[in-house]
Structure formats: structure tokens, C-alpha cells
ZAMARGU-4260 file (C-alpha; in steps of 0.2 Angstrom, whole numbers, plus 5000, padded with zeros to 4 digits):
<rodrens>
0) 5152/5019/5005 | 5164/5008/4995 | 5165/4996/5008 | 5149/4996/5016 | 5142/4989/4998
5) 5156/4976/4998 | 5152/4972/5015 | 5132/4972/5009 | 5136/4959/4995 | 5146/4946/5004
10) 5132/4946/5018 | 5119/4944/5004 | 5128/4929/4994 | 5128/4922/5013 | 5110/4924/5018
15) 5103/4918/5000 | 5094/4934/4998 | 5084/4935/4985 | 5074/4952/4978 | 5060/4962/4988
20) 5043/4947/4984 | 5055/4936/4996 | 5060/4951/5008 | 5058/4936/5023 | 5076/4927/5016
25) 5085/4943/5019 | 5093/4944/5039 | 5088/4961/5041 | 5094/4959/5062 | 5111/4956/5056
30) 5111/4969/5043 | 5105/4981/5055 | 5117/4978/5067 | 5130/4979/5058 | 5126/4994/5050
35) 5117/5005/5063 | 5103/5008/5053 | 5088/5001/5046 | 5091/4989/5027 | 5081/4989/5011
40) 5074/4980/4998 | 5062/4991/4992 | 5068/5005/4980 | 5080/4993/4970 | 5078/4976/4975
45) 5094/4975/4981 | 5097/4975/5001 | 5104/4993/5005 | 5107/5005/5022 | 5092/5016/5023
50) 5103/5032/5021 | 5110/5023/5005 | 5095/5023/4995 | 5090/5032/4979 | 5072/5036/4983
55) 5062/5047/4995 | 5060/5034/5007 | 5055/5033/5027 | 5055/5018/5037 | 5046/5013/5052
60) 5053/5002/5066 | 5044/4988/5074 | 5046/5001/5089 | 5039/5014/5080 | 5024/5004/5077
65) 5022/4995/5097 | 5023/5013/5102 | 5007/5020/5090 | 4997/5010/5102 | 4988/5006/5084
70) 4980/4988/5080 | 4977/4999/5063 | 4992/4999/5048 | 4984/5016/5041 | 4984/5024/5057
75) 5001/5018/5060 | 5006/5028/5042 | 4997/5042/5047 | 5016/5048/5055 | 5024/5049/5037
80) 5023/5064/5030 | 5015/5065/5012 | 5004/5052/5016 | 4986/5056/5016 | 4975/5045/5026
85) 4958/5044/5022 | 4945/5034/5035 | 4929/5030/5030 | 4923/5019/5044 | 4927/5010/5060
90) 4940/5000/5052 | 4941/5005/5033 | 4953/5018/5026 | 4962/5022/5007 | 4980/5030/5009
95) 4984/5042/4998 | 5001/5050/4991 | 5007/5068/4991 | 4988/5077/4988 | 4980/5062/4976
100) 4967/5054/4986 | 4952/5047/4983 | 4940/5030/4987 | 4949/5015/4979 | 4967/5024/4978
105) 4974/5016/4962 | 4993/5025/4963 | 4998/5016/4977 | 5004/4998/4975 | 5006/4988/4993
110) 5015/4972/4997 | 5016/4961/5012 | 5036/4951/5010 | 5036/4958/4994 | 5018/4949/4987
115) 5005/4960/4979 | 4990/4960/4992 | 4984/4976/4980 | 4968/4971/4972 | 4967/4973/4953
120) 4950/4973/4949 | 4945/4991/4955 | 4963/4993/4956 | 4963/4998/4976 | 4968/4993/4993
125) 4957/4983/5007 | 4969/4989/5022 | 4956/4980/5034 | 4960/4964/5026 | 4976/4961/5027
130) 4986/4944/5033 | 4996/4951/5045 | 4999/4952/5063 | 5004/4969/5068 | 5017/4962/5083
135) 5024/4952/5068 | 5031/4967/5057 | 5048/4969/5058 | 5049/4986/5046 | 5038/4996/5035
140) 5045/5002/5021 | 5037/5015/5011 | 5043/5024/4998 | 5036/5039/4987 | 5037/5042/4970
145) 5034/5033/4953 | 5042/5016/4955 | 5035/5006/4943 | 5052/4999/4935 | 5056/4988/4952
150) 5036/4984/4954 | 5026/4985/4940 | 5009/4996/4936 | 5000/5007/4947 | 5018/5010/4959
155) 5015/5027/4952 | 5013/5037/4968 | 5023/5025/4979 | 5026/5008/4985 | 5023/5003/5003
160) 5031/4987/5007 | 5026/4979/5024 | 5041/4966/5032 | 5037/4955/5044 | 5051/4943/5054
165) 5058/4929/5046 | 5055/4912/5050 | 5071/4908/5046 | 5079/4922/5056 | 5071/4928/5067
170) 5061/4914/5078 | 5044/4927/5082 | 5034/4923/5096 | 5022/4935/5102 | 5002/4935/5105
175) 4990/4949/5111 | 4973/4954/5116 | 4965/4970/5114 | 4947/4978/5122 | 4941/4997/5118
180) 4927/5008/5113 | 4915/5004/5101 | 4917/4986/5109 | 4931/4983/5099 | 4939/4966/5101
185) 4955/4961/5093 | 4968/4945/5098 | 4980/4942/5085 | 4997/4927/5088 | 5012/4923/5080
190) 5023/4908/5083 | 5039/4902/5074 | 5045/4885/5074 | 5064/4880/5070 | 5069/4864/5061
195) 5087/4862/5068 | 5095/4873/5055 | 5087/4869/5040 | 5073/4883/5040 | 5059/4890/5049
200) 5040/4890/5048 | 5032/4903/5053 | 5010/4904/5059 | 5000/4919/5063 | 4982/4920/5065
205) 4969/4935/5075 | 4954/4944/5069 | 4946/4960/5076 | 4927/4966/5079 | 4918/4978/5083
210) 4904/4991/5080 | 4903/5005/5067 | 4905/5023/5073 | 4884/5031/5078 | 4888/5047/5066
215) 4876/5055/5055 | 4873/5048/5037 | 4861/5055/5026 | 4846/5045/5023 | 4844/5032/5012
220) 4865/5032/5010 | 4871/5016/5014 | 4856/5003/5011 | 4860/4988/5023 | 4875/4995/5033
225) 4885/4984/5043 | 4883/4988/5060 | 4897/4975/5066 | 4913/4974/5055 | 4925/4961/5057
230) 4942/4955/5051 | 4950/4937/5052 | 4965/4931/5046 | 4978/4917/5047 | 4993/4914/5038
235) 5008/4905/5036 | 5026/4906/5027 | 5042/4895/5027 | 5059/4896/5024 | 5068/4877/5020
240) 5086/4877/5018 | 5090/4862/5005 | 5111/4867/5006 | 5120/4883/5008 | 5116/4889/4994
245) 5099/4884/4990 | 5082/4890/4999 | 5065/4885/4996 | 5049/4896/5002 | 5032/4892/5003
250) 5018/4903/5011 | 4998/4903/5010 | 4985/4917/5019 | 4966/4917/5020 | 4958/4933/5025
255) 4939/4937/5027 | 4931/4952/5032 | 4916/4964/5033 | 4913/4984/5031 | 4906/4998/5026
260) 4920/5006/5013 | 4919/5023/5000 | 4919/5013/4982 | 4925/5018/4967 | 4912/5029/4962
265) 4913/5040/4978 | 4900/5030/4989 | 4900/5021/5004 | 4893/5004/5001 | 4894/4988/5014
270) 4906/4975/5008 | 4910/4958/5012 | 4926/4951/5005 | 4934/4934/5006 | 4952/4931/5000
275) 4965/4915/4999 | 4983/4917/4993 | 4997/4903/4993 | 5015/4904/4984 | 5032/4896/4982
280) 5048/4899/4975 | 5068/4897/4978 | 5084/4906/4979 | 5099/4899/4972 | 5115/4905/4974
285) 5126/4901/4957 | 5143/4906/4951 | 5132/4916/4939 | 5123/4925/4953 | 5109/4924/4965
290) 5092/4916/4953 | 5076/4917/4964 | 5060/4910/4958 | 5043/4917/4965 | 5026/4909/4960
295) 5008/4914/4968 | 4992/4915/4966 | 4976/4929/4976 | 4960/4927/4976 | 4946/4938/4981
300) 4928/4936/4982 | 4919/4951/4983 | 4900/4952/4992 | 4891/4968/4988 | 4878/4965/5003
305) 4866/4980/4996 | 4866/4972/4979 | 4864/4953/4983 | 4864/4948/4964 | 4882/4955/4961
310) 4898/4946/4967 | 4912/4948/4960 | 4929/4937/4960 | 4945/4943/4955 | 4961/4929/4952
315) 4982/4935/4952 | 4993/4924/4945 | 5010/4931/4948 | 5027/4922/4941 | 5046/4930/4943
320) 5062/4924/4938 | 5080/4935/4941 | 5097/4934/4943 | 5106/4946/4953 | 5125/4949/4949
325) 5141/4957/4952 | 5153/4965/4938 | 5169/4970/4946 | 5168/4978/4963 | 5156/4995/4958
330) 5143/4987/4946 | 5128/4975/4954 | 5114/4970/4941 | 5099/4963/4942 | 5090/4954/4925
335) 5071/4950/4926 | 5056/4942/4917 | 5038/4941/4925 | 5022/4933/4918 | 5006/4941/4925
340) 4987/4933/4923 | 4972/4943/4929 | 4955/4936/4929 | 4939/4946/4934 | 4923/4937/4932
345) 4905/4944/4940 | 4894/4932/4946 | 4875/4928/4949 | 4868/4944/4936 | 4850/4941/4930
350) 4858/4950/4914 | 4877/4944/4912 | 4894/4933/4916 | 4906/4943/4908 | 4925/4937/4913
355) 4938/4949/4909 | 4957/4941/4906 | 4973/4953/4905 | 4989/4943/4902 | 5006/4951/4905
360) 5023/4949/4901 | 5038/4961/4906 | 5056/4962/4905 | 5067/4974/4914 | 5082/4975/4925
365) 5091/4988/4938 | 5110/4994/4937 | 5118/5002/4955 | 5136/5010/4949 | 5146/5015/4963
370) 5156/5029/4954 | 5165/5034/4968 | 5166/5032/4988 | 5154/5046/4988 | 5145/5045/4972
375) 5133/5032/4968 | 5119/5030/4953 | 5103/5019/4951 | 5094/5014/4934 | 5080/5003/4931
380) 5071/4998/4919 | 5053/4989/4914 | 5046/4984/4896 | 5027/4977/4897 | 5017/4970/4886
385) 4997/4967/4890 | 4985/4956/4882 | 4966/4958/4886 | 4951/4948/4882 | 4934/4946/4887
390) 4925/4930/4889 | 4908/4924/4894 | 4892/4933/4892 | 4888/4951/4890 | 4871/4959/4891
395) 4863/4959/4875 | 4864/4979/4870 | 4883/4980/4876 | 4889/4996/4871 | 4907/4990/4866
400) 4906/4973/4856 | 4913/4959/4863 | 4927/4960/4850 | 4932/4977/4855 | 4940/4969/4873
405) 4954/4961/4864 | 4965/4973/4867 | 4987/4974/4866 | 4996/4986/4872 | 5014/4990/4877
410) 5021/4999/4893 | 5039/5007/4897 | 5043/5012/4915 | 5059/5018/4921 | 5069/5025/4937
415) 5086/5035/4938 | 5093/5041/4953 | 5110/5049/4960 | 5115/5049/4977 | 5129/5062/4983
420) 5137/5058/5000 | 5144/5075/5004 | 5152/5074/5021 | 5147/5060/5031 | 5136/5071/5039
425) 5127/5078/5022 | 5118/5069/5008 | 5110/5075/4993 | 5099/5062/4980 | 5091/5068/4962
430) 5077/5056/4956 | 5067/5055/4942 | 5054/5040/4938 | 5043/5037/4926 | 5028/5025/4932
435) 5013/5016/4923 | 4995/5015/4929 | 4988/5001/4920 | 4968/5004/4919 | 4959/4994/4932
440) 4950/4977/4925 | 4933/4984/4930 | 4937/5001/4919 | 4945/4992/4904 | 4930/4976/4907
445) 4915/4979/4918 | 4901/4974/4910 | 4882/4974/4919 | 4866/4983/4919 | 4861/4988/4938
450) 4842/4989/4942 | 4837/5002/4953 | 4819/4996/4954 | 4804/5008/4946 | 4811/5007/4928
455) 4830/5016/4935 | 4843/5007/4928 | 4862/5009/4926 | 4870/5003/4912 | 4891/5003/4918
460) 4903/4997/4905 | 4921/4994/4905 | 4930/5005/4891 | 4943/4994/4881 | 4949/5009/4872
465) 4957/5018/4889 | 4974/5022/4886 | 4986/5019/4904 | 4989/5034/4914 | 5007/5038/4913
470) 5017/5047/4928 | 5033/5058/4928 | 5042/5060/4945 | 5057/5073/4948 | 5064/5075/4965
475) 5077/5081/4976 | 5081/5078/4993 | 5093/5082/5007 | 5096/5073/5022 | 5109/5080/5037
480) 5112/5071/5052 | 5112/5085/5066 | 5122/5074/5081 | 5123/5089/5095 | 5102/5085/5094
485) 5102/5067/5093 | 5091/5070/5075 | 5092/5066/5057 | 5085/5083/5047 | 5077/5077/5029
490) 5071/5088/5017 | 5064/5083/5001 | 5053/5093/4986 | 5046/5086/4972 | 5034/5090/4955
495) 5026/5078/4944 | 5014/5076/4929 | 5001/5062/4927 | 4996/5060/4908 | 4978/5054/4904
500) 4970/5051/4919 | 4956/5038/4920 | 4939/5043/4929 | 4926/5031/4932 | 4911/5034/4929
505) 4906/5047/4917 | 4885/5049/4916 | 4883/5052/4899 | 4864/5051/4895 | 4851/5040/4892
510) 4851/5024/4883 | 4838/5009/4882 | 4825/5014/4896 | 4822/5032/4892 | 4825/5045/4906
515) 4828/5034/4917 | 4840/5024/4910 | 4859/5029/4912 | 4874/5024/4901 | 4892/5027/4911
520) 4908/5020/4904 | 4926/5028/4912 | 4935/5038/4901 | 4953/5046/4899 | 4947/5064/4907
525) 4964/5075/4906 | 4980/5078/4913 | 4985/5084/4932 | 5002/5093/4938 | 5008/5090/4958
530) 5020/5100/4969 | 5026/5100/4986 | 5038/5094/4998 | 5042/5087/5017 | 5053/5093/5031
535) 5057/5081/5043 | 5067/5082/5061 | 5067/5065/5070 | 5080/5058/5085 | 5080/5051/5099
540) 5091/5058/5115 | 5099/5044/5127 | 5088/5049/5141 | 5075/5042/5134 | 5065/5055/5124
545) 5060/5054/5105 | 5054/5065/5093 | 5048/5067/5075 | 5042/5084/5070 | 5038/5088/5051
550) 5026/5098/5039 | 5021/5093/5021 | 5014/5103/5007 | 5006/5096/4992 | 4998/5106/4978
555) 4990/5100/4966 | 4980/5106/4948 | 4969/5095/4938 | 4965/5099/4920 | 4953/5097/4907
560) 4939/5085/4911 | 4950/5079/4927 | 4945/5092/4936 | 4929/5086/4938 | 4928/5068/4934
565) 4942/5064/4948 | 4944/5081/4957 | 4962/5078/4965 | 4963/5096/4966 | 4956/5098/4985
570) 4957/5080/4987 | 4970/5078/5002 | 4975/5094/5013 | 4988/5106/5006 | 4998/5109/5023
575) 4998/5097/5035 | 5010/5097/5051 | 5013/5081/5064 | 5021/5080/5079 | 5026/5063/5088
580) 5035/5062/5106 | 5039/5052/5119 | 5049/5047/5134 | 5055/5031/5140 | 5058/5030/5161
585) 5061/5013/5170 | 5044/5002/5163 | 5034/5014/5159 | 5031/5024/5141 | 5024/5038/5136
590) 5020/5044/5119 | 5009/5058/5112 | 5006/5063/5096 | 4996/5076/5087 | 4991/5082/5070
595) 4984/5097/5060 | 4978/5097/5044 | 4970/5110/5033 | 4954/5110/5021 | 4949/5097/5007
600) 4935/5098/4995 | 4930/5081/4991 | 4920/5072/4976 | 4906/5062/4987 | 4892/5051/4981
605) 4878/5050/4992 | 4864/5038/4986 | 4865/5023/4970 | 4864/5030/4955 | 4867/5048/4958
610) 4882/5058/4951 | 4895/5064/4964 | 4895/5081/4971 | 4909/5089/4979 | 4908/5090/4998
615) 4920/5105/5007 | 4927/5100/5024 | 4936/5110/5036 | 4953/5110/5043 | 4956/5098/5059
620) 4968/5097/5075 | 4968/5080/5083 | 4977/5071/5096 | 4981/5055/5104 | 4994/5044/5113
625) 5000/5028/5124 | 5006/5025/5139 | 5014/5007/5142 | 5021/4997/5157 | 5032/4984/5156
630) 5025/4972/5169 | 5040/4958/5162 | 5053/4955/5150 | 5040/4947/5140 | 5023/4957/5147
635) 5017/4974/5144 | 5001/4982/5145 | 4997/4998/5137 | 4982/5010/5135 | 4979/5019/5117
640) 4971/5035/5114 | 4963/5042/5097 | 4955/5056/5093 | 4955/5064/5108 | 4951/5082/5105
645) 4931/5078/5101 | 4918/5066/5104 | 4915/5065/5084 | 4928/5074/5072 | 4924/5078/5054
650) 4942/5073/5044 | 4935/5072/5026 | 4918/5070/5015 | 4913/5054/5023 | 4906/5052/5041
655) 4914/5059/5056 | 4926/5049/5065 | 4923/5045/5083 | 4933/5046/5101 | 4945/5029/5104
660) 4953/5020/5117 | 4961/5003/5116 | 4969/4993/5131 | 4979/4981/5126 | 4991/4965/5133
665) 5004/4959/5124 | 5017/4946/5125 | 5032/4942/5119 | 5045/4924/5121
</rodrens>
């Protein structure tokens, strides 16, 4: 094991590679084949064999991901288990970890090359609005667990980390068209171009439509629903090699799309949202280590179609700077400082502009000791200090005075984890993390008095008092390779503690308009506790089958005024068993899969101003596959199935799910 992280850190000073935001300067082909396995950057920042890691982490192959037959990322991580995917429309979903789920899923932080595309303002994930050609991902890297000390607030469930091909390395051509059911239409294209050896640039561009799935909605539940959601993107990323020891990237994205998506407050609302992103930084290896810069900026502009006076505009500003560094042969550091600017700013009210301001600074750093050949320990660290402020105009009978949103406070994350190579067969890790959940900038700034017509108004304020929510993680996992079965066993079980939850909103009464007038604010509602685990068996025999059986099992107990404000208790299913398969012959492929998944009791919202309610569903089974042909070395053509059990299938609180097929031609040069 020695050797391998030797052999791991001469390759890196090669390659320039810098930490996890510029996971594209990191040759994970050569890593790979050198090692016989898959390489990371996203539990510790430093590149390291998957097996290696000290986190609970499961990694999907590029192959993994042709052979879902999915156009879809959440559909595609509907394989790992304690992942809880929750679809709410034709092409909206929220991803949840280990039995939290809900609309707006703040516990999870997603990056695309290591740049947030997580969305501060209601803290959550638009996964039908990402950059990103699906034929372009080399890996995704997903890891569960409190990680806030590598990535900053709301890791606290987990971090997924999506890596497409290098520009650099990698050379990616590859463009495809898709027709299915509910006239879905997708092309997406990648092409790389090579400047003689001194980098890469990299374009990628597609767009999907379709209609929305014909199930029953209670009346009067989505005023203005968008019958035909969409998705368009393009983006492009560069990799420029100044000298051997000295790279410069640059990339920029724009993204637009339209749905009908389960918000914050447990309804499902028609959105429209627009967002542009460009960054730029450098790696430098020095005789004093490897110093990256990365600078970037997000934009969204949010549309709520069934309100047309509100839209909302969110602005990131992300800066990094870290030096990565060797003492003697056991002992590899990594030293950060990171500046953070969040901007929230709600346009076009007849009442207010407020604009909401959080600026961050943090220090930290990560230690991985190699005590011995079979011993290893990671630690990791993260101070943060947050300044808040609220600017423009609130509405005249504010509840909290403007004053009140200057706010400071001060975070500390950390991660410790030991990994014990038993055999070369046998391998045991003990983890503990302690993550941070910052409160969203619409629950620590939101500011806006919503008319329902007829006298009804909603007065919704942000809460400047909220304390974070602070998560602690143990774990302890075992992994054995089982070679007579071609398989890899993993085992892993977990229990964690989330302190002072936020839930937003709480109806607390009248104010201003009598009766109908309501006041709502989000408030720190309680404490939860989590339990569970996964058992996993995966391989893949030489004939040509693969497998990848497992169960999960998360429990969870909500208390105080979490219990109902937030309701993760009966959130996501407490047992839940998945089964992929396949075989490979000549051209063809054929995979299957299925999935089971017990009972939920969600909180769902089903008309404007009305306090959620908790909606039971029953257990499901479901099914679906691919089967491919291989008409070139650079053609294939594959039909997908979803769904396949019934013509409508009831997952969660929110509409049914329909039947879907997807044919689809893809090639690759």
C-alpha cells in the first residue's frame, strides 16, 4: 500500500493534478490502468485507488452508465444503495441520503469537475439542469456521509461528484440521439480538440423535450402546469499547458430548462430556470508543492410561471487557493483558503426587492498518514466564518428589522478516518465526520408578502436568528474481494445525529389581514437520529455476465417539532433491495434490472397557501433493462425500458410515474 501511494504521487506531480474543483487535470485513464481500479479525488482531495479510500464510497463507470440505458443522472443513481430517489415529474427528481429525503434536498452537495452546480438559494439540486453530456462522464463518484471539511456546507449527507473526460487527456468524441414515449426527444454531442501538446478544449452541447406524465393531480394543484418540459445546455472547459509544470483551465456552461418540480414547501409548482457559469484557475507545480487556483462564478434566474410577479436570481462567487505537499514518504498535506459570496435578490414584487448577501471565509487542510503498509489515517479539517446582510427593500411591516439580517457566525467541520488493509483480500475503515449545513439564503433572507387574491395573503420571512444544522457521522465498513465469484463483497453500517434541524415554513397565525392573513418564518424545529446500513455483492465473470446485488436499511427518528415540521421519519423507504444483471455476447447486450422498495409516509402540499399534510404510500417492485447492438466500432443502438411492471406506478406522494421506452443511437470516434 506503501508503494502504490508512492507510485500515486509521482504520477500526480507528473500530470499537474490539482484538488477535486479541477478533477479534469487529473489522468484518471492512466491511473486506472495502472492500478486496476477506478481513482479518486473526492473523499480527500488527493487522487487515490477506490479501495484505498477513507469514506463509504461507490463509483460508477462510464460503462456502468451506457449500460443503464438512462439519459437521466438520478436514474442512473438509483443503483447505489442508500440513495433515495425521489421523481416528481417527467424529468424532475431530488436525491436523497440514507432515509433523509424531501423536495429541495439540502444534505446533499453535487459537483460537476469539482464546481458546485448545487444551488444556494433554497439550498437544493435542479438535476434536470445540468451541463453535462451523459456519454461525456468518465466516473461518478459519490460518497456518503458528513464531508463537509473537503467541500464546505450542506456535504452533510454526502457528496456526489460527477467526472467527465478531460480535454487534456482524454480527446472525447461522441454524439447521440434519442426518441421514446411521452415524445421524448433528446441529442446531446461532445467533441475535443487537441492543440499539439499544449492542452485541450473540450465542447458539449444537447437538450431534451418532452411531455409530462397524463397522471392524476388533484384539482386546482399545479396552477399553469407545464405540459412540455425541456432542457438545453452547452458547455465548454479547457485545459492549456504553459510548461510542465504549469496549467491553466478555463470553462463556462449555460443551461436553461422548464418543469414542474416538488418546492420547498412540499408542492409541486411549474419552474423555469436559466443559469450561466464561467471559471478559471491554474496548477502549479513548485518545489514547495502543487498550488492550484480556482475562481468561478453561477448564476440562476429562477421563473415561478404560476406566480408571474416573482423571479428570483441567485449569484456564487467561489475563489480557492491550496498547496498540496509531501513530508517524507508517509505524510501528504493539503493547506487551503476559500472566499465565498452568495447573492440572492427577488425581483419584479409589487411589495419588495430585498437582496440577501452571505460572505464566507474558511481555512482548513487534510493530513493522509501512512502508518504502515497496511494502516493508513485521514484527517481533515475546516474553520468558516459567514457574514450576512440584507440590502434593498423590504415590505413595510417586515417582521425582523432590516438590521436584524446582519448576522456572523462561525462553523467547524471535521473528518477522521482509518483504513485497515487486513489481508489483501480483507479491508476494514472507521469513520467519523462532522458536517455543517449552513441555512439556505431564502430561510436566513427571504422576504415577500404573497397575494392569494380574495384578501388571502402569505407573509413568508426569512429568519436571521437560525442557528446551522450540525451533523455527526460514525461508520464502519468492510469490503472483501471474493475472487472464486469474480465479486467484491461490501458491507457498511452507520449512525448519525443531526442537531437543530431547520423547517421552512412554519404557519404560525394571523398577522396584518386578519383571518386570512398568514405569517410563516423557518425555524430550528428539533433534533433527528439515523441508522442503517448497505450490503453489496458486485462482479463481473469473464463470460461476459455482470451483477450487482444489495439491500439497504435506513431508520430514522425525528424529534421534537421535527417530527412534524420536516417529517424524515417515513420520508425514504426503510428497506429497499436492488438487483442489476447483465450479459455481454458477440454485439449484443443485455441488462436487466429491478428494484423493491417498501412504504413511505410523506409531508405533501397540495394547493398555495395550505399547510402540508402527510400523504402514506405503499411499497413498489419495479423493472426495467437495455439491450444493445453494436452495429460498429463506433455505432450502437440500444433500446431502454422503465417502469415496466405498470402503466402508472405510485413511488412516493407526488404523481405516479409512467411506463418508458427510449431508443437510442449513439456514436463514438
Amino acid at each position: 500500500m506503501r508503494k502504490s501511494l508512492l507510485i500515486i504521487s509521482g504520477i500526480v506531480a507528473l500530470s499537474g493534478y490539482s484538488a477535486p474543483a479541477r478533477a479534469q487535470a487529473v489522468d484518471y485513464g492512466s491511473l486506472e490502468s495502472l492500478f486496476g481500479e477506478p481513482i479518486t479525488t473526492s473523499a480527500t482531495g488527493t487522487p487515490q485507488r477506490a479501495s484505498d479510500v477513507a469514506a463509504d464510497m461507490t463509483i460508477i463507470t462510464a460503462d456502468e452508465i451506457r449500460r443503464s440505458g438512462s439519459r437521466s443522472i438520478p436514474e442512473i443513481l438509483s443503483r447505489v444503495p442508500g440513495l433515495d430517489i425521489l421523481q416528481e415529474g417527467a424529468n424532475t427528481w431530488d436525491v436523497g441520503v440514507r432515509g433523509y429525503q424531501q423536495p429541495y434536498q439540502p444534505r446533499l452537495l453535487v459537483l460537476i469537475d469539482g464546481r458546485q452546480v448545487f444551488i444556494d438559494d433554497y439550498s437544493r439540486m435542479n438535476w434536470d439542469n445540468l451541463p453535462v453530456n451523459i456519454d461525456d462522464i468518465r466516473q461518478i463518484e459519490v460518497v456518503k456521509g458528513a464531508s463537509s471539511a473537503l467541500f464546505g456546507s450542506n456535504a452533510t449527507g454526502g457528496v456526489i461528484n460527477i467526472i467527465t473526460y478531460s480535454p487534456l487527456y482524454d480527446k472525447d468524441n461522441t454524439v447521440s440521439a434519442s426518441i421514446g414515449t411521452q415524445n421524448e426527444v433528446t441529442g446531446d454531442a461532445t467533441t475535443t480538440f487537441g492543440l499539439d501538446g499544449h492542452g485541450g478544449v473540450k465542447f458539449s452541447a444537447g437538450g431534451l423535450a418532452m411531455d409530462e406524465f397524463d397522471t392524476a393531480r388533484p384539482s386546482g394543484e399545479v396552477p399553469g402546469e407545464i405540459k412540455h418540459p425541456y432542457h438545453r445546455y452547452a458547455a465548454q472547459s479547457s485545459v492549456f499547458k504553459v510548461n510542465n509544470d504549469l496549467q491553466i483551465n478555463t470553462e463556462a456552461n449555460y443551461t436553461d430548462k422548464s418543469g414542474n418540480e416538488a418546492d420547498f414547501v412540499y408542492g409541486l409548482v411549474p419552474i423555469q430556470m436559466t443559469s450561466y457559469s464561467a471559471g478559471a484557475g491554474f496548477n502549479w507545480q513548485t518545489p514547495y508543492g502543487l498550488i492550484r487556483n480556482n475562481n468561478y462564478i453561477n448564476h440562476y434566474y429562477l421563473d415561478m410561471t404560476y406566480a408571474p410577479n416573482i423571479t428570483d436570481a441567485n449569484t456564487l462567487i467561489v475563489s480557492q487557493l491550496e498547496d498540496q505537499f509531501r513530508v517524507g514518504a508517509d505524510n501528504t498535506f493539503r493547506a487551503m483558503l476559500e472566499y465565498r459570496h452568495k447573492d440572492f435578490k427577488s425581483n419584479n414584487m409589487p411589495y419588495q426587492y430585498p437582496q440577501f448577501a452571505e460572505d464566507s471565509y474558511a481555512i482548513g487542510g487534510t493530513w493522509l498518514w501512512q502508518i504502515t503498509d497496511k494502516l493508513s489515517m485521514t484527517n481533515a479539517l475546516r474553520l468558516e466564518r459567514n457574514d450576512t446582510a440584507m440590502n434593498g427593500t423590504l415590505v413595510a411591516d417586515s417582521y425582523f428589522p432590516k438590521n436584524a439580517y446582519g448576522q456572523t457566525y462561525n462553523t467547524v467541520s471535521a473528518n477522521a478516518g482509518l483504513v485497515y488493509k487486513m489481508t489483501n483480500l480483507d479491508t476494514l475503515r472507521a469513520t467519523y465526520g462532522r458536517g455543517v449545513q449552513d441555512p439556505s439564503e431564502i430561510e436566513n433572507g427571504y422576504n415577500n408578502v404573497l397575494n392569494l387574491g380574495g384578501g388571502v395573503k402569505v407573509n413568508t420571512f426569512g429568519n436571521p436568528n437560525l442557528k446551522p444544522t450540525v451533523v455527526e457521522d460514525y461508520e464502519l465498513g468492510y469490503d472483501r474481494k471474493v475472487p472464486s465469484i469474480f465479486s467484491k463483497l461490501k458491507f457498511s453500517t452507520y449512525y448519525e445525529i443531526n442537531h437543530d434541524l431547520i423547517a421552512y415554513p412554519t404557519v404560525l397565525g394571523s398577522e396584518g389581514t386578519g383571518a386570512n392573513g398568514y405569517l410563516s418564518y423557518p425555524t430550528n424545529v428539533g433534533d433527528s437520529q439515523g441508522w442503517g446500513g448497505e450490503i453489496e455483492i458486485k462482479g463481473k465473470h469473464p463470460s461476459g455476465f455482470h451483477w450487482d446485488a444489495s439491500y439497504s436499511l435506513a431508520e430514522v427518528r425525528d424529534s421534537g417539532l421535527a417530527a412534524a415540521g420536516l417529517h424524515y421519519s417515513g420520508s425514504a423507504p426503510e428497506h429497499h433491495f436492488r438487483l442489476w444483471g447483465g450479459y455481454t455476447t458477440g454485439p449484443w447486450e443485455f441488462d436487466a434490472h429491478g428494484q423493491y422498495a417498501t412504504s413511505t409516509d410523506m409531508l405533501r402540499t397540495v394547493s398555495i397557501g395550505s399547510n402540508p399534510t402527510l400523504v402514506a404510500t405503499a411499497g413498489y417492485f419495479t423493472m426495467g433493462g437495455r439491450i444493445g447492438y453494436k452495429v460498429s466500432d463506433h455505432v450502437t443502438v440500444a433500446a431502454s425500458f422503465f417502469n415496466v411492471t405498470q402503466d402508472h406506478l405510485t413511488t412516493s406522494a407526488y404523481p405516479a410515474i409512467e411506463r418508458q421506452a427510449l431508443l437510442t443511437l449513439t456514436g463514438k470516434f
